[in-house]
N, C-alpha and C positions, 0 to 999 in steps of 0.2 A: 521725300528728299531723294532727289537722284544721286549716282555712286558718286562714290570719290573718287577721284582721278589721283595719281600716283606722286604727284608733286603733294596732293591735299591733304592724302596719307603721311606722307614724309614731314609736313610740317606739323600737320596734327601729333604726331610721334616724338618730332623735336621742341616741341609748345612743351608737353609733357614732360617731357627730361630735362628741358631746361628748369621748368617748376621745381620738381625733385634738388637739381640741383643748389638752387637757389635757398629753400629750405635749410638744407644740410651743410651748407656752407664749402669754403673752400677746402678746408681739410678731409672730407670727403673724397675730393676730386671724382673724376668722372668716371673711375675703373667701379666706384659704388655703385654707380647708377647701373643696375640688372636692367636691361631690355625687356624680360620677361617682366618685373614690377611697372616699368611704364605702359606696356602692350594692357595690363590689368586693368591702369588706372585712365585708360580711354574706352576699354571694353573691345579690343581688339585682339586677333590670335596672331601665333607665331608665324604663321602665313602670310600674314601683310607687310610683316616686317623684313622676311628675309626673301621677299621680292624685290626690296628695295637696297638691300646691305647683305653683302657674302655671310659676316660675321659680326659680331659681337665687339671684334675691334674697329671695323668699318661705322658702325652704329657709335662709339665713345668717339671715334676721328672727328666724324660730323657736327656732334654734341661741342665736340670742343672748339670747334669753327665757330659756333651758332653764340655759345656763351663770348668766346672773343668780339664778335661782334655787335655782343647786345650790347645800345646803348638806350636808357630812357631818356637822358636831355643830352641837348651839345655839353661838349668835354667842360667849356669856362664856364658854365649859365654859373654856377653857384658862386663860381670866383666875382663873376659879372654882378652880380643881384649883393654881393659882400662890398664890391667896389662901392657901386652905385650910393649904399647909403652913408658912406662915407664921404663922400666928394659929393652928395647934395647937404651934410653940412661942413660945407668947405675945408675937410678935412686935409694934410699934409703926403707928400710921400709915403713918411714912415709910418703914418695913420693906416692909408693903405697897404702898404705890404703887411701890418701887424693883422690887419682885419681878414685878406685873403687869405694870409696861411695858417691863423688861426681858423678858419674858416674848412683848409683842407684837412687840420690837425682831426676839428670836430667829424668830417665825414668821413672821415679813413676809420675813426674811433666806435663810431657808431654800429661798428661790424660786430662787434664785441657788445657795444652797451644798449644796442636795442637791435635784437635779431631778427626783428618783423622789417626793417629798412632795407626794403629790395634795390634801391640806388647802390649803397653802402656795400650789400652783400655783392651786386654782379659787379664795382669797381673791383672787391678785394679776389674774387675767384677768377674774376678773366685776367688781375694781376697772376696770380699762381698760376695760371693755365699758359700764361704769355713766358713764364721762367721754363718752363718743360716745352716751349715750342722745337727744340729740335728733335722730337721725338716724330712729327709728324711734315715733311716741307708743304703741305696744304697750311699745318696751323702755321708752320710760319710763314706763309703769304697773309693769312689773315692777320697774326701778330704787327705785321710790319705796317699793314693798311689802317689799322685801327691807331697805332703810333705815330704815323702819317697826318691823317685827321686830327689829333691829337694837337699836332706841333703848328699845323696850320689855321686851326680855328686858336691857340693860344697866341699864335703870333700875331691873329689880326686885333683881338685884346688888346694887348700889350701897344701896339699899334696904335689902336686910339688911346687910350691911356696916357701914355709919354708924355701928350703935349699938354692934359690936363694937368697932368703933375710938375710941371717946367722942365720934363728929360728928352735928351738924344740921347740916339747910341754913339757911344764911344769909337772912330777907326782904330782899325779895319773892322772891326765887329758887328754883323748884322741882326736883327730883331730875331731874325728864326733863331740866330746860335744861342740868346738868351733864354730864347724858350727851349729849346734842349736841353741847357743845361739847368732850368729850372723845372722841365719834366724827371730828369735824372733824381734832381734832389727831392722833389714831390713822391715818385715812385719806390725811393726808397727807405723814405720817413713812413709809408702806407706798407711796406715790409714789415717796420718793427710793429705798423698798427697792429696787424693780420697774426704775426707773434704773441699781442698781448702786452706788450710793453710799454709803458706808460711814456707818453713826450715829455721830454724833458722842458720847463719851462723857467722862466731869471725873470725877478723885480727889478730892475736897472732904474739904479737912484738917479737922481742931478749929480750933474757934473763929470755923468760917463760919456763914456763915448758915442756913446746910442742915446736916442730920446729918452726921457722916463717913464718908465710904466711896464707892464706886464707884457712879458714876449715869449714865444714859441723858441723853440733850437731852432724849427724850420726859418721864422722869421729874421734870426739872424745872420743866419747864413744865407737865406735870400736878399738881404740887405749889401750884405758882403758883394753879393754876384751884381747889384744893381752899381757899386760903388764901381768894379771892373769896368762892367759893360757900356756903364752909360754916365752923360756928363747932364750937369744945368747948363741950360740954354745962354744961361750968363758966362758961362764957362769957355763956350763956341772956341771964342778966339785962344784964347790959351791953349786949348787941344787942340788948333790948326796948330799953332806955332810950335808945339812940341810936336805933332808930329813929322812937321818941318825938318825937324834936329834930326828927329831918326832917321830921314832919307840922307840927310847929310854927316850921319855915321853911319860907316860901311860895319864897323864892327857889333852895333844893337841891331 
């Protein structure tokens, strides 16, 4: 086998620490990760290492880039594969939103109830890593590009989605601003996950205001953001014509 070259090193270094990482979870964070323990567990000396990094803090900077960046699937696949079986048996709006965030309730949870779940574990630690990005303005280039990606493979989700479910967006309101502010309430339900805190979940009988049946906190307040942002198609003209009225009140 011929040498490594210094890029092969560097990744083979960061393979390793990302492992470590992903093992020990979030609470860890990345000041646990010793350089010397990862150098061990590839059979490498401190020579290789701080050819590549002044220090010890240069070596966690990188690590913490590396982990913000890992992703195993696109950000919706799971949201996408929860839709899917839902609306192939012609399931409802509030079918789907129950099932997708039910869906994120169980993968944000999964950090806690099965620790072998490397999806589960790199969402909840590159969430922690992404709340400490101003410590680093590299992690937060990466924070923001991974957030980025985020908002725009949800928006194009959401996107095809709408029409299967009979929705527009509501004006002035555009599909990205739904998905921000459904990223916001996802990431911070995946907070209390990462806490330990169990989701709060409601039986909602007949005759409430929500459909019947078993609901998530997330899904109902995602419900809530659907009824803001977006109208039924049958609805169109009503929401031209109000928003007629608002042009023609200076004071709304």
């Amino acid at each position: 086998m011929g040498r490594r070259t210094a890029e092969e090193t560097r990744k083979l270094i960061l393979d390793a620490g990302l492992k470590l990482l992903l093992e020990r979870g979030a609470s860890a964070g990345v000041q646990h990760i010793r350089l010397q323990e990862v150098l061990r567990s590839v059979g490498l000396t401190t020579g290789a290492a701080y050819r590549i990094w002044a220090d010890q803090d240069d070596f966690h900077r990188d690590l913490s880039i590396e982990m913000v960046s890992l992703r195993f699937a696109p950000p919706s696949s799971s949201a996408q594969n929860a839709a899917r079986t839902v609306l192939e048996d012609d399931g409802s709006m509030d079918d789907v939103l129950r099932a997708t965030t039910q869906d994120h309730v169980d993968y944000a949870s999964r950090f806690h109830r099965e620790p072998e779940s490397r999806d589960s574990h790199a969402f909840i630690t590159a969430l922690a890593l992404r709340t400490a990005a101003g410590s680093w303005p590299e992690l937060r280039d990466a924070s923001a590009e991974r957030h980025a990606e985020s908002i725009a493979d949800f928006t194009a989700f959401y996107t095809a989605i709408m029409p299967q479910v009979g929705l527009r967006m509501r004006e002035p309101f555009t599909v990205q601003d739904f998905a921000e502010a459904m990223a916001a309430l996802g990431e911070g339900f995946a907070v209390r996950a990462a806490e330990g805190l169990d989701h709060p979940m409601y039986e909602i009988e007949e005759g409430a205001p929500l459909p019947a049946g078993t609901w998530t906190l997330f899904g109902i307040a995602a419900r809530g953001l659907v009824e803001v942002f977006m109208i039924r198609d049958e609805d169109d003209a009503g929401n031209t014509a109000a928003a007629a009225g608002r042009q023609d009140d200076p004071g709304r």
